[in-house]
C-alpha positions in Angstrom: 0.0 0.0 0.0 1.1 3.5 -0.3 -0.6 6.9 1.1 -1.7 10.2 -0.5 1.3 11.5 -2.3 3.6 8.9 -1.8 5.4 6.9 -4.6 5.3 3.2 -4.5 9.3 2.2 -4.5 11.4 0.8 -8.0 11.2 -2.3 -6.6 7.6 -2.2 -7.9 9.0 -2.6 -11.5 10.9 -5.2 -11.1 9.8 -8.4 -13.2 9.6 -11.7 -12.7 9.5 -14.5 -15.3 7.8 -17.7 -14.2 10.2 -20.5 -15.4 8.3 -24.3 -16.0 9.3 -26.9 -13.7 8.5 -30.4 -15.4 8.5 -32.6 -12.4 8.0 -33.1 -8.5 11.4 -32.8 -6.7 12.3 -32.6 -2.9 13.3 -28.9 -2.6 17.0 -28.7 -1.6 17.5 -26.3 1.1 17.4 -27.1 4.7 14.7 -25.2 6.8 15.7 -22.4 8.9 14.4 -21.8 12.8 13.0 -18.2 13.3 12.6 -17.7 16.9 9.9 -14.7 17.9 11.7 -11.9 18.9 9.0 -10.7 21.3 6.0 -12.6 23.0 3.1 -11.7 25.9 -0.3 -11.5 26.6 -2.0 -8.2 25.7 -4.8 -6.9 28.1 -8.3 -6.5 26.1 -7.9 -5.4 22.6 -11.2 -3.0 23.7 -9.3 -1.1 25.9 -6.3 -0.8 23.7 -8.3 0.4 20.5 -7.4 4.2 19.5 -6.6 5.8 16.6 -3.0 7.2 15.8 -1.8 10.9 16.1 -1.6 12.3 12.3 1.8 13.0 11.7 0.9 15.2 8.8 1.4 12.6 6.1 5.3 11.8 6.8 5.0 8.1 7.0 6.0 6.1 3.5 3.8 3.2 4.0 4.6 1.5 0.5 3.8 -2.2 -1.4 6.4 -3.9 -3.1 5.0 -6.6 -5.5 6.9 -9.1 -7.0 5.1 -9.3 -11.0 5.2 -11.1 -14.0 6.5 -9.7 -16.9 3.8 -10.9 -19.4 5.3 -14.3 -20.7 2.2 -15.9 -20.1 0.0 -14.0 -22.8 -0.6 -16.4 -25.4 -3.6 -15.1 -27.8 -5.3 -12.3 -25.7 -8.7 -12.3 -27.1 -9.2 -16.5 -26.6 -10.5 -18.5 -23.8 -11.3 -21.7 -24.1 -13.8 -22.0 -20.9 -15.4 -18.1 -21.3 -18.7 -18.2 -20.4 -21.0 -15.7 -19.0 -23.6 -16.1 -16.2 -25.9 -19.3 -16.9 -28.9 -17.7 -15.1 -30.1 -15.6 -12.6 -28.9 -16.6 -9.0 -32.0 -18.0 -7.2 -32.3 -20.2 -4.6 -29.6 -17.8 -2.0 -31.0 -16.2 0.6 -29.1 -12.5 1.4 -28.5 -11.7 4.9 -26.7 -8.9 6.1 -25.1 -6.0 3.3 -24.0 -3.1 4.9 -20.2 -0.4 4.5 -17.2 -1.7 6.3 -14.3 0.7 6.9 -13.3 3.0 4.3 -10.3 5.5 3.5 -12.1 8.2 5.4 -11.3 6.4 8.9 -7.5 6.0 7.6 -7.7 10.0 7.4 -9.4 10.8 10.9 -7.2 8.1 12.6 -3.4 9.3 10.7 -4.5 12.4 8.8 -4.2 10.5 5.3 -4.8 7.8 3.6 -3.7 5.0 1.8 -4.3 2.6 -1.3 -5.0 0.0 -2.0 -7.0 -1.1 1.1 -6.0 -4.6 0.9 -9.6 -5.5 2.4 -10.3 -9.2 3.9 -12.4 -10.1 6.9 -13.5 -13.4 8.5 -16.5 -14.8 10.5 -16.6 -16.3 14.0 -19.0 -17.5 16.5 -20.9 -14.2 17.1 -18.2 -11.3 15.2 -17.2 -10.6 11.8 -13.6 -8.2 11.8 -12.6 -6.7 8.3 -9.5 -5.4 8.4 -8.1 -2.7 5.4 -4.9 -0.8 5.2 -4.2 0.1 7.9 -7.4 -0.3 10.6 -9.2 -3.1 12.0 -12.8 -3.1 13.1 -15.3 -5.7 15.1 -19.0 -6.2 13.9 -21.3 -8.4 15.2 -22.7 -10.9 13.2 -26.3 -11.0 14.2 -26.1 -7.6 13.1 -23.7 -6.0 11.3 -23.2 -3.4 14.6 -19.5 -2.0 15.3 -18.2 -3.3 18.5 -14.9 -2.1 18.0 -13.1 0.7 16.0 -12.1 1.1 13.1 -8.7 1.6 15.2 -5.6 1.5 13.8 -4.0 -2.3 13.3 -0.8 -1.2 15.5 -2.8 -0.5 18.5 -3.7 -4.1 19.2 0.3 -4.3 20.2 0.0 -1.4 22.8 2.5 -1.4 25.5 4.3 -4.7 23.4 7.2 -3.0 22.2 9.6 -3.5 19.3 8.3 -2.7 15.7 5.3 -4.0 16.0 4.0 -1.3 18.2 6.1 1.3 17.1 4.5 1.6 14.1 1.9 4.5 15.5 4.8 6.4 17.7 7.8 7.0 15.3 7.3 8.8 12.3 10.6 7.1 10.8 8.6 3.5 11.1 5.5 2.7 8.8 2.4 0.6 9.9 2.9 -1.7 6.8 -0.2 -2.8 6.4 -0.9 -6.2 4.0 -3.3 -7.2 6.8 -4.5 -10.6 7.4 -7.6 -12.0 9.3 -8.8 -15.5 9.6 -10.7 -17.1 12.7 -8.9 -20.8 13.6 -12.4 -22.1 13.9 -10.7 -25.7 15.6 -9.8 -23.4 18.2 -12.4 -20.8 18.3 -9.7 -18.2 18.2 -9.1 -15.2 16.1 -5.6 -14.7 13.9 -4.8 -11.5 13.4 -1.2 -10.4 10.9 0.0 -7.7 9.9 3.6 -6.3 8.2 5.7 -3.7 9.6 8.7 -2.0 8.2 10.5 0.6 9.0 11.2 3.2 5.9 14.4 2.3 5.2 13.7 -1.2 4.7 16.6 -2.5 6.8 14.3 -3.8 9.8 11.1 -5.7 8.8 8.7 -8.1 10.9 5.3 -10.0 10.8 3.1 -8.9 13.5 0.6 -12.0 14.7 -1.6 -12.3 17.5 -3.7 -14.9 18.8 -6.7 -14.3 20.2 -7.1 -16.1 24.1 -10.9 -16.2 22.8 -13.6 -16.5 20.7 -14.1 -13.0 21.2 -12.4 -10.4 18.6 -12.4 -7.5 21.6 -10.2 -9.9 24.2 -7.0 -10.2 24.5 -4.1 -11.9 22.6 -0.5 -13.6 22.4 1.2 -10.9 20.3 4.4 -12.0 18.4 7.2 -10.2 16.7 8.9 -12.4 14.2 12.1 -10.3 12.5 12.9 -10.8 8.7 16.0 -8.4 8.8 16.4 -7.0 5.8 14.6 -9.7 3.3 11.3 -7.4 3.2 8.4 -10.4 3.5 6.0 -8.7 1.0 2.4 -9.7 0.6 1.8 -12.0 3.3 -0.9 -14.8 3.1 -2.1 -17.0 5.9 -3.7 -20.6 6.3 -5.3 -22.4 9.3 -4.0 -25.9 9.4 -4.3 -28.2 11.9 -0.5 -28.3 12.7 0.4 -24.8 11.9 -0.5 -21.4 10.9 1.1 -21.4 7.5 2.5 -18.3 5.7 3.9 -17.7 2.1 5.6 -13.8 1.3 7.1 -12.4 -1.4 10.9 -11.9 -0.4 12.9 -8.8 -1.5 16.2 -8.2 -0.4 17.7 -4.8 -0.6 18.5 -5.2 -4.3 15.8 -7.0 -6.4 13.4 -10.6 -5.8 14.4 -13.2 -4.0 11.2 -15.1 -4.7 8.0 -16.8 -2.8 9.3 -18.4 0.6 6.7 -20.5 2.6 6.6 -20.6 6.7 4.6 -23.0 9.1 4.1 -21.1 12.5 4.1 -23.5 15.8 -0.3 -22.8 16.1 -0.3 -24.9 19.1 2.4 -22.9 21.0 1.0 -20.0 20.0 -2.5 -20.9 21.4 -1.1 -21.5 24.6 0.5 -18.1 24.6 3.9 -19.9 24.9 7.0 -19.4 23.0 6.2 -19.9 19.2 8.8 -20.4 16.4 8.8 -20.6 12.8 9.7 -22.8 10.3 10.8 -21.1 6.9 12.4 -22.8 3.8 14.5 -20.7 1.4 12.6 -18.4 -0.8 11.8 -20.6 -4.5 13.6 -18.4 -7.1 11.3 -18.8 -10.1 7.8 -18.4 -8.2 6.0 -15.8 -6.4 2.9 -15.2 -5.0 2.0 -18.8 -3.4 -0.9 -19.2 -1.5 -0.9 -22.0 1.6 -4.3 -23.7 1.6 -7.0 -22.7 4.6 -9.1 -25.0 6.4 -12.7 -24.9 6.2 -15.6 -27.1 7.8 -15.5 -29.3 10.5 -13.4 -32.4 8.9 -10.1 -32.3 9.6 -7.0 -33.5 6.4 -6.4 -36.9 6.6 -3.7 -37.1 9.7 -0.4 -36.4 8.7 -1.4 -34.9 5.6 0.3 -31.5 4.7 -0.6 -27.7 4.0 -1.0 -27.2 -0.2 0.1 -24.2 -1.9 -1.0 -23.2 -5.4 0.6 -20.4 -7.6 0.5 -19.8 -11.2 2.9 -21.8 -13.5 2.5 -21.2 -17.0 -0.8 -20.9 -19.5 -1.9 -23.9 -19.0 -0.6 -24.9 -15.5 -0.3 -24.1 -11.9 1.9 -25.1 -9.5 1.0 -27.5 -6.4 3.8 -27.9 -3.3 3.7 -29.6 -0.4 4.3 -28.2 3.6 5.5 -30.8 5.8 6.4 -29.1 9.5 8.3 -31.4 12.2 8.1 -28.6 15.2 9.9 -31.4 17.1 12.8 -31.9 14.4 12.7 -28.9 12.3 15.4 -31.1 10.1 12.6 -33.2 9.2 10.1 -30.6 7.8 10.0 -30.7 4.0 8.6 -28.0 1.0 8.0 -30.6 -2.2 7.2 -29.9 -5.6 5.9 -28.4 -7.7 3.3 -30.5 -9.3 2.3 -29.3 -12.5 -1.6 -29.3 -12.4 -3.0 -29.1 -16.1 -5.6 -26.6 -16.5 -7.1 -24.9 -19.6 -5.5 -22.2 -20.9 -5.4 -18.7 -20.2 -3.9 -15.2 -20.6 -3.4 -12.4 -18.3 -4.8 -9.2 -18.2 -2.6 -6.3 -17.8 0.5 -8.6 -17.7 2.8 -7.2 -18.7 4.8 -4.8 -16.0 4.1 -1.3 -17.9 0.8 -2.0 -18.3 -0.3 -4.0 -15.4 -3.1 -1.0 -14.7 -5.7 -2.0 -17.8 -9.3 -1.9 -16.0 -11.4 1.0 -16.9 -13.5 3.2 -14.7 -16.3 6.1 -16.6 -14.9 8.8 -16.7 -13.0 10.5 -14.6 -11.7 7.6 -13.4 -8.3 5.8 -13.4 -7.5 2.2 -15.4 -7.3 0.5 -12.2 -4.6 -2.8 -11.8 -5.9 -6.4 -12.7 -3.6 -8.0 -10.6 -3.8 -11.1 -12.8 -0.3 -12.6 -12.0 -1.2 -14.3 -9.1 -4.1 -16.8 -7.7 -6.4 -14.8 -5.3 -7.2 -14.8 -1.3 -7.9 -17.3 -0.4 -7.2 -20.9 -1.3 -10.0 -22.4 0.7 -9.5 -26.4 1.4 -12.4 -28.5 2.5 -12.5 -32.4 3.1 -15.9 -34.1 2.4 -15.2 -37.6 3.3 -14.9 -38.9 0.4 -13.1 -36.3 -1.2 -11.1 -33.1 -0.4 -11.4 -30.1 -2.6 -8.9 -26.6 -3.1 -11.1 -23.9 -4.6 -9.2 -20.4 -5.8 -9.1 -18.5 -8.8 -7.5 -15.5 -10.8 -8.0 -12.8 -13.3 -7.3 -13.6 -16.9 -8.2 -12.1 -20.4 -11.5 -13.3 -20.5 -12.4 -12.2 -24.8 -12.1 -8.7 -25.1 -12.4 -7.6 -21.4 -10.9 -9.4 -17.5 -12.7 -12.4 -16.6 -12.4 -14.2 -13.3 -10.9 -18.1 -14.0 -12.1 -20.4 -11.2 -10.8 -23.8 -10.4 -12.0 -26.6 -7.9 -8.9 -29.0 -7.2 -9.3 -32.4 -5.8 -7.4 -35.0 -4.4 -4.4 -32.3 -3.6 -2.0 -35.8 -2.7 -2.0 -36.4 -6.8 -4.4 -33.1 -7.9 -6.4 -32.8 -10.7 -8.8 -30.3 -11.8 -12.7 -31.6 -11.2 -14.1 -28.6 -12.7 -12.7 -25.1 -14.4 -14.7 -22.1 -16.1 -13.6 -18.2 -16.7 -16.3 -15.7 -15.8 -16.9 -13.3 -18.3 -19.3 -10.4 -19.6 -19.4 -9.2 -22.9 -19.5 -5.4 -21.6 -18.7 -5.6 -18.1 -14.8 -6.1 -16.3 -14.6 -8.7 -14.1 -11.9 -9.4 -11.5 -9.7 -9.6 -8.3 -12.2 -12.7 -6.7 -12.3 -14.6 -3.9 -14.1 -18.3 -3.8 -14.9 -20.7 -1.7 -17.1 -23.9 -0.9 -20.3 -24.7 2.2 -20.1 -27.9 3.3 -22.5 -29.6 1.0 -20.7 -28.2 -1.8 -21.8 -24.9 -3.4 -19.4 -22.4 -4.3 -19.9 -18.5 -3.6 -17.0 -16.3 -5.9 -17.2 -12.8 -5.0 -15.5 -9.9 -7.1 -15.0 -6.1 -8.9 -16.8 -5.1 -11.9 -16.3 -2.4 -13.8 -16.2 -0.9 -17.5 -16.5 2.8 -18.9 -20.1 2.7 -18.3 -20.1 0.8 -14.9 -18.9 2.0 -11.7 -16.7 0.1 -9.7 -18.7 -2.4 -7.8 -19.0 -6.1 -5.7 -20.7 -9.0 -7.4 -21.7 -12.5 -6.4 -21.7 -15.2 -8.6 -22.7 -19.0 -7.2 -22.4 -22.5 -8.2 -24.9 -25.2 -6.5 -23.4 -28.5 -5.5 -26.2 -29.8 -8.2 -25.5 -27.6 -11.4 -23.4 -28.4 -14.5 -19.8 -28.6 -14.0 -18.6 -25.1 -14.2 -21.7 -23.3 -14.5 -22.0 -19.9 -12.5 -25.1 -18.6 -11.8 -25.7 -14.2 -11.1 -25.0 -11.7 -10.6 -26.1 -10.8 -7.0 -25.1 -7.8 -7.0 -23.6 -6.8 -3.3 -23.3 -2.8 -4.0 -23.4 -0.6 -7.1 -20.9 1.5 -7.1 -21.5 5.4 -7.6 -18.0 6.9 -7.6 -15.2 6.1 -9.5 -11.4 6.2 -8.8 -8.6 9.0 -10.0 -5.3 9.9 -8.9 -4.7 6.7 -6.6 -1.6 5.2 -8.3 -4.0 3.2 -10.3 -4.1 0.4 -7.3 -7.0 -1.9 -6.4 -7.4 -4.4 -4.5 -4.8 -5.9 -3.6 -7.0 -8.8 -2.2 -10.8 -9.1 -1.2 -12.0 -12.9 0.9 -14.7 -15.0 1.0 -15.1 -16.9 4.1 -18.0 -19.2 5.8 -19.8 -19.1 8.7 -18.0 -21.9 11.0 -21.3 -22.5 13.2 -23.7 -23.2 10.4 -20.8 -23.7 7.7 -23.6 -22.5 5.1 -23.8 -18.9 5.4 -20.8 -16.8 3.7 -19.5 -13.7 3.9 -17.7 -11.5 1.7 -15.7 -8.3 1.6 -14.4 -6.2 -0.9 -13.6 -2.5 -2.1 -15.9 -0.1 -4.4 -16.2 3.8 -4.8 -19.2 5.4 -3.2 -18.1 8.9 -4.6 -15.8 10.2 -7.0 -12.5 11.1 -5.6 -8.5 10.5 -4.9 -7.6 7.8 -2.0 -11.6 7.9 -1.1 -12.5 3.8 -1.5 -15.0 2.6 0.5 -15.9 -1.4 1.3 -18.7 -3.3 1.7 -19.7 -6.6 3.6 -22.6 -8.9 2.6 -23.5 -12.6 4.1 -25.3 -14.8 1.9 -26.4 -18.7 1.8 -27.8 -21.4 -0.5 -31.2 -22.5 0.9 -30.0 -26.1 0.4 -27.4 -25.9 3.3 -29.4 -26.4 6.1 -28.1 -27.4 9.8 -27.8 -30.9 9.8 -26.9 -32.1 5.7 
């Protein structure tokens, strides 16, 4: 993220080309150990929650993101699996829809704001907390009522120390933002991440805490975990039943390093006790990983390990496999990739001088398509007699973005059970995020947007009973009614889709749209939704 008249660093341009692997192989490089360099027990996040000083728009909060450089365009107006809507959406019944935080609380908390808001949330027992670059806030989820904030992210590490608090007292360190939120719904416990950095880049750390409880406003084990110099850019999380797992983008002080994969000790860290890390070697020739998050009740088979899935090449995406030994760190072990044939596809706005192709009406910006990556999150769920990934990713969908969505099963030797790319004939679609209730329909939430349609958040879904590949829609979740100008041309970078661990039926999603016109004004929304056929009970 970067605020109001700040420029996003070089490091931004820097390309990366995605290189084939053709086979499986052990990946040779022996784990390292990182130890938290900080740990304790936080009082109530509800007394802690304020808002930061403005320091009259000094701080350089800024996004590095590793990119491709657009060898993956094949034939840009071709997609083999392009389809549009197959019919209207029926059988959902909408819950709550209702704003979430916007750029307007970064300005009354820090006196500026920033883009892009990097929005995600996640559902719990009785809360739902979104978190944006760079504020969190609490809602209930009978409701939609704010029971905390918007504060800034930083003050849940009040009175912790070390850069993980400093980033609201020091105008030479940055709250860095990339925020993370999932709820460990095996534990009933919130997990809350978040970057910091300092501006020149030479001290770096992950933030995490741990809520004690099921409650969002309680208090947590806060952890500082140091990355030196390697700045651990765009941070995703996944809730396994061994570990918190983590991949990042890794940029030393001169250029990419590549996509580096962590397992965080979950148990230690639920007892509040001291937590390490387990991080392999950043992979060259990859970025952007996502590790695979748990959803529903049904644990992996036991033993099995954490799945991440990036992009490959056209027609392929990569599958490695996490194995953490807490014990015997020796005896973890990062496998792959497997090469998992999918149909093929092109990005949109690949290529690095033109990565910002989506257009708004006028005034507005062309807005980033982010297509050189899979999308927040990759949700895993095991059926019983099957387990299933779901994720997906911008590609050229015909003559405008479309959203490519995958359902993976059998992630031990994967193969794709069904595939389809998202597309209207007059309408930009992109920047989703999918996932699967446990009977098996499929929500994907995204952006739209084209010269006549304003920014907004669509539903599409997929019953457990339709065609393969057939998406059904739009609900729309908000029209938007302002478009974007003068923001660096950033979006997203990430929206989520989550479900409802007490009913496991009724989803929630959150994403970014423009209420009104303006410069570094986004605003967010948050909708739950569920398929009448998921009922208490299947």
């Amino acid at each position: 993220m970067i605020p109001a008249n700040r420029f996003r660093p070089t490091a931004f341009l820097f390309s990366l080309i995605f290189v084939l692997l053709s086979a499986s192989i052990a990946f040779a490089g022996d784990p390292d150990v990182i130890k938290a360099s900080h740990h304790d027990v936080s009082p109530p996040f509800s007394q802690m929650a304020v808002g930061a000083s403005s320091n009259g728009g000094g701080r350089d909060n800024q996004n590095i993101t590793a990119r491709s450089t657009g060898a993956l365009i094949s034939n840009p107006n071709s997609d083999p699996l392009a389809t549009t809507f197959a019919g209207p959406l029926s059988g959902v019944t909408s819950a709550l829809n209702f704003d979430g935080q916007s750029a307007q609380d970064n300005r009354d908390l820090f006196g500026f704001a920033f883009v892009p808001p990097d929005t995600n949330g996640a559902v719990g027992t009785k809360q739902f907390v979104q978190m944006v670059n760079v504020t969190i806030a609490v809602y209930a989820k009978s409701s939609g009522a704010l029971e905390l904030g918007p504060a800034a992210i930083h003050s849940l590490w009040s009175g912790f120390g070390g850069l993980c608090e400093l980033g609201g007292g020091i105008p030479t360190y940055a709250d860095g933002g990339d925020p993370v939120v999932l709820f460990d719904h095996l534990a009933g416990r919130w997990l809350v991440t978040q970057l910091q950095y300092d501006t020149t880049f030479t001290h770096t750390a992950e933030c995490i805490a741990v809520s004690t409880s099921s409650d969002a406003t309680g208090s947590y084990n806060r952890y500082e975990y140091d990355f030196g110099s390697n700045f651990p850019d765009y941070p995703k999380f996944g809730v396994w039943p061994d570990a918190y797992y983590n991949t990042i983008n890794v940029f030393p002080p001169h250029g990419f390093a590549g996509a580096e994969a962590c397992a965080f000790d979950r148990n230690a860290m639920l007892a509040g006790a001291t937590a390490s890390a387990i991080c392999f070697p950043p992979l060259s020739t990859v970025s952007s990983l996502l590790p695979a998050d748990l959803d529903g009740s049904t644990l992996p088979p036991t033993g099995a390990p954490n799945y991440l899935v990036g992009l490959a090449d056209s027609t392929h995406l990569n599958l490695f496999r996490f194995h953490v030994d807490f014990s015997n760190p020796a005896k973890s072990s990062l496998t792959g990739p497997t090469l998992i044939s999918v149909a093929p596809y092109s990005e949109i706005c690949a290529r690095a001088t033109t990565v910002a192709c989506i257009p708004e009406p006028n005034p507005g910006e062309k807005v980033d398509g982010l297509a050189d990556r899979v999308m927040f999150r990759l949700a895993y769920r095991n059926f019983g007699d099957h387990e299933s990934l779901t994720v997906n990713h911008t590609v050229q969908g015909g003559a405008l973005a479309g959203v490519r969505w995958y359902e993976i099963r059998k992630p031990s030797a994967p193969f794709v059970y069904q595939q389809s790319t998202l597309v209207d004939p007059n309408v930009n679609y992109w920047l989703g995020s999918i996932a699967m209730d446990k009977i098996g329909n499929i929500a994907l939430g995204f952006s739209a947007s084209s010269h006549l349609v304003f920014p907004s958040v669509y539903i599409g879904g997929h019953a457990a009973s339709d065609p393969a590949g057939a998406m059904f829609g739009p609900m729309v979740l908000v029209n938007g009614s302002g478009v974007q100008f003068n923001s660096f041309k950033r979006w997203g970078d990430y929206s989520s889709m989550t479900v409802d661990p007490t009913d496991d039926c009724t989803f929630w999603y959150t994403q970014e749209y423009y209420a009104t016109t303006g410069s570094f004004n986004w605003a967010t929304r948050i909708g739950s939704f569920k398929f009448n056929s998921c009922k208490r009970g299947n």
